[in-house]
DOFISE-231832 format. One line per field, with one value per residue (C-alpha): residue number from 1; residue in one letter; z, x, y. Coordinates in nm, 3 decimals, always signed. Last residue first. Layout:
% residues N
n	NUM,...
res	A,...
Z	Z,...
X	X,...
Y	Y,...
This chain:
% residues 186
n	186,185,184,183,182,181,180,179,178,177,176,175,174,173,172,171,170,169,168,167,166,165,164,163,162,161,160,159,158,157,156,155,154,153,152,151,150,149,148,147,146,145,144,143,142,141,140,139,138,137,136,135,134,133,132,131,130,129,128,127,126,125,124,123,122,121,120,119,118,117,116,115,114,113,112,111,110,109,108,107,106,105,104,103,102,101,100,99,98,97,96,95,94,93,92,91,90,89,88,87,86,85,84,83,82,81,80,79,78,77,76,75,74,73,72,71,70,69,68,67,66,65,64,63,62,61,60,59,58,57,56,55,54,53,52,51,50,49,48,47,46,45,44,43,42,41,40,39,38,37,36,35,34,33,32,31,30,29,28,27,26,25,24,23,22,21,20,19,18,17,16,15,14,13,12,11,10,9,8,7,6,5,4,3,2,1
res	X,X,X,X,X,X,X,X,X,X,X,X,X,X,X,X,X,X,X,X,X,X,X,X,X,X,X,X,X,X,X,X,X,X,X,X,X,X,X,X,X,X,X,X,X,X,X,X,X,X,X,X,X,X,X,X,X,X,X,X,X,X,X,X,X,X,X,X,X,X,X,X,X,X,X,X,X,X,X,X,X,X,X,X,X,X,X,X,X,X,X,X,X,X,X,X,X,X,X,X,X,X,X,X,X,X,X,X,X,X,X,X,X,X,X,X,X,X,X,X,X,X,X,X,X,X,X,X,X,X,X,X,X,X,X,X,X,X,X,X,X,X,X,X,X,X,X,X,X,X,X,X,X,X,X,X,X,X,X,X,X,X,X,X,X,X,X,X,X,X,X,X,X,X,X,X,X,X,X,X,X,X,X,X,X,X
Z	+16.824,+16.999,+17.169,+17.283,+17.587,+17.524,+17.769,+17.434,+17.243,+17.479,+17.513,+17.128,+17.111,+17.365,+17.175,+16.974,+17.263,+17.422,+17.094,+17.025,+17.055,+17.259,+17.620,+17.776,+17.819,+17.569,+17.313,+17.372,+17.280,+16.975,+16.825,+16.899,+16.641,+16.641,+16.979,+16.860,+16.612,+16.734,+16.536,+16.812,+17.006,+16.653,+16.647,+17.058,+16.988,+16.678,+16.864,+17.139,+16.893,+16.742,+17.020,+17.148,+17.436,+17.687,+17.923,+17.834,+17.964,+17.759,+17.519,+17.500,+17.580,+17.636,+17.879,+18.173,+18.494,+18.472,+18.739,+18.688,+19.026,+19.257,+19.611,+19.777,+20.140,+20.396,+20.121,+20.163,+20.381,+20.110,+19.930,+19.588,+19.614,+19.733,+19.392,+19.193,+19.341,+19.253,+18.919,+18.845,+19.014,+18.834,+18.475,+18.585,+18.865,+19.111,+19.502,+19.728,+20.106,+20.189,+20.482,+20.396,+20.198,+20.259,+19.927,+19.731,+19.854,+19.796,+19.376,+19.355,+19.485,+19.179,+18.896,+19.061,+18.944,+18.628,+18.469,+18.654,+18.472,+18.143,+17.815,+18.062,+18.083,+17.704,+17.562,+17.743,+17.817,+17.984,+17.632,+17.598,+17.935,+18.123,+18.027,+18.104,+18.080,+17.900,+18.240,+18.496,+18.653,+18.987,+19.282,+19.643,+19.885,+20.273,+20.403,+20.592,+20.509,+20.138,+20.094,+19.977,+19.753,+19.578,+19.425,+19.167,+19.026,+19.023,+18.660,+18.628,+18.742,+18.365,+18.144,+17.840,+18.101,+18.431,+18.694,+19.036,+19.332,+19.682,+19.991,+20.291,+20.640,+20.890,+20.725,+20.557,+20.212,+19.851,+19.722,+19.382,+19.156,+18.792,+18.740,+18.630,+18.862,+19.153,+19.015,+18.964,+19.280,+19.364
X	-3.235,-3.573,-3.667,-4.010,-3.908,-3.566,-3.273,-3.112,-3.116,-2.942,-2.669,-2.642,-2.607,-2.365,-2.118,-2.444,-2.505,-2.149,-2.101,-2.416,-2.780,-2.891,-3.045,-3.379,-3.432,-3.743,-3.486,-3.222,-3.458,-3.632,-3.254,-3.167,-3.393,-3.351,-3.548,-3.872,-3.870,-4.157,-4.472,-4.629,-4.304,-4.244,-4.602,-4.575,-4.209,-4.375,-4.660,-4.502,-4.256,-4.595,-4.750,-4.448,-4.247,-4.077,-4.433,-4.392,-4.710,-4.830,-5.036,-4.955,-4.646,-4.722,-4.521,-4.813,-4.759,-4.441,-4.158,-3.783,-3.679,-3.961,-3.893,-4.190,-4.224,-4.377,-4.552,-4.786,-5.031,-5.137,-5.257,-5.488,-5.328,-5.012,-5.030,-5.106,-4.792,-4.578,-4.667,-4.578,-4.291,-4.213,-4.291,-3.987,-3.714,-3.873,-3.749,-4.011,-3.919,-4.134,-4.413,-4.520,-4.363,-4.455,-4.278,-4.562,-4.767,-4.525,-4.475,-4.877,-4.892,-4.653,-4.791,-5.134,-4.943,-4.778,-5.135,-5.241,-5.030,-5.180,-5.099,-4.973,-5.267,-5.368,-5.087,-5.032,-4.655,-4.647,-4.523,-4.249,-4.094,-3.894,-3.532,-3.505,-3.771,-4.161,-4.291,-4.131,-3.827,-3.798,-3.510,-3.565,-3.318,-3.337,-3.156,-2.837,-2.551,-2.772,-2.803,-2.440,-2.390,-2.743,-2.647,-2.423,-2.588,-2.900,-2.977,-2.939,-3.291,-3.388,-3.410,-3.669,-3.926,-3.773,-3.652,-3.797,-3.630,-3.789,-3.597,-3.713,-3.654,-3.518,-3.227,-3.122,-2.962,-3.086,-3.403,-3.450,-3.733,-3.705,-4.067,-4.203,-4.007,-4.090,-4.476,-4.518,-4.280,-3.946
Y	+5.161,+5.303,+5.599,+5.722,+5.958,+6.116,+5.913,+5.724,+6.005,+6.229,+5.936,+5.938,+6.288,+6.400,+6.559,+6.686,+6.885,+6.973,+7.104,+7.397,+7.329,+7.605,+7.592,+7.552,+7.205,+7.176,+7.370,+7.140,+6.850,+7.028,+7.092,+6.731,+6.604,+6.217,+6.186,+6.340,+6.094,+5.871,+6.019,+6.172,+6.304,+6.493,+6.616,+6.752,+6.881,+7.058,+7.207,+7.297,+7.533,+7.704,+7.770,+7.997,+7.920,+8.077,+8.154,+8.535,+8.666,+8.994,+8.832,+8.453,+8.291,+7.936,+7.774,+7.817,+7.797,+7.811,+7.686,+7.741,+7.607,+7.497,+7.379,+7.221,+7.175,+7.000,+6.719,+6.420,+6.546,+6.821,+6.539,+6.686,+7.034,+6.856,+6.740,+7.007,+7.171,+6.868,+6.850,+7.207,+7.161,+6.824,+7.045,+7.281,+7.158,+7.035,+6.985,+6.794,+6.844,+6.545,+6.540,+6.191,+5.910,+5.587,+5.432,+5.342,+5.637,+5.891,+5.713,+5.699,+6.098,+6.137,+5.979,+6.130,+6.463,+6.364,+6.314,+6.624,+6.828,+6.796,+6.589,+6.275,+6.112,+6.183,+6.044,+5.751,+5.649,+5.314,+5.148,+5.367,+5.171,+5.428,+5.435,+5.787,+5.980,+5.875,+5.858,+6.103,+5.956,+5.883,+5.991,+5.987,+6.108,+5.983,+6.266,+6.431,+6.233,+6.172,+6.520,+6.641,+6.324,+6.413,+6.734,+6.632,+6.386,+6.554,+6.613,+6.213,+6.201,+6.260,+6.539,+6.656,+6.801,+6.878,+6.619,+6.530,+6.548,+6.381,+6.479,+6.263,+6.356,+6.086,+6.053,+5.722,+5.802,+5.670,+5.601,+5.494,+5.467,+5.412,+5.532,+5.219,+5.020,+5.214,+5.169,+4.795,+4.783,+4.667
């Protein structure tokens, strides 16, 4: 496999003739769509990456300031397409990979037909009248915690970056959760 597919966890599944690229949201990996990829793969050629610092990524690949805007995850992207001759995707994204995913057919438009965004923002700051979902205040503690490597020990930061509330089936799941957050380590 590639320098990149490797990096990203790559894998493409299916053998249709269009190509279905899903990308995770932020604090998840490609596991989110377990249960949707058996009902594409009769039908398409499903590709599956994890964003950098996902998964079992290497830690060491993670920059700070490449991946502190959009655009970072963006060329992440067009590089993963142009790896694996992608063109004209139906590209499904599922918050921050939307995001990504729109800036990035902004820079390739010839590398996407379609992009499917579910629970997009363009910004997830609320500020004023906007309600992004977050305050400042709550990036700024996942953003310190991801700094100094713990970010995966607080589970409360984790459910809040995937949107729900830590109750059981969170800390049921706790050492697998740990294991998938961006900079973990035993």
């Amino acid at each position: 496999m590639s320098t990149v597919g490797a990096a990203h966890n790559v894998r493409v599944l299916g053998s249709g003739e269009t190509t279905v690229v899903l990308g995770h949201g932020y604090g998840t990996d490609q596991s989110v769509w377990k249960h949707l990829v058996p009902h594409l793969v009769d039908q398409y050629k499903v590709l599956l990456y994890d964003n950098m610092g996902a998964g079992s990524t290497n830690p060491d690949y993670y920059d700070f300031d490449r991946y502190s805007s959009i655009e970072g995850y963006a060329y992440d992207l067009i590089a993963i397409l142009e790896e694996f001759n992608v063109q004209k995707c139906i590209y499904v994204g599922h918050s921050l990979t939307a995001m990504a995913a729109t800036a990035a057919s902004i820079f390739r438009q010839d590398l996407f037909h379609k992009i499917i965004m579910i629970s997009s923002s363009p910004r997830l700051v609320n500020s004023g009248d906007y309600f992004g979902g977050f305050e400042q205040k709550e990036i700024d503690q996942v953003l310190a915690g991801m700094e100094k490597n713990n970010t995966c020990h607080d589970l409360g930061k984790a459910a809040l970056v995937v949107g729900c509330r830590a109750g059981p089936d969170i800390f049921e799941a706790q050492s697998e959760l740990k294991k998938k957050w961006a900079f973990y380590k035993e």
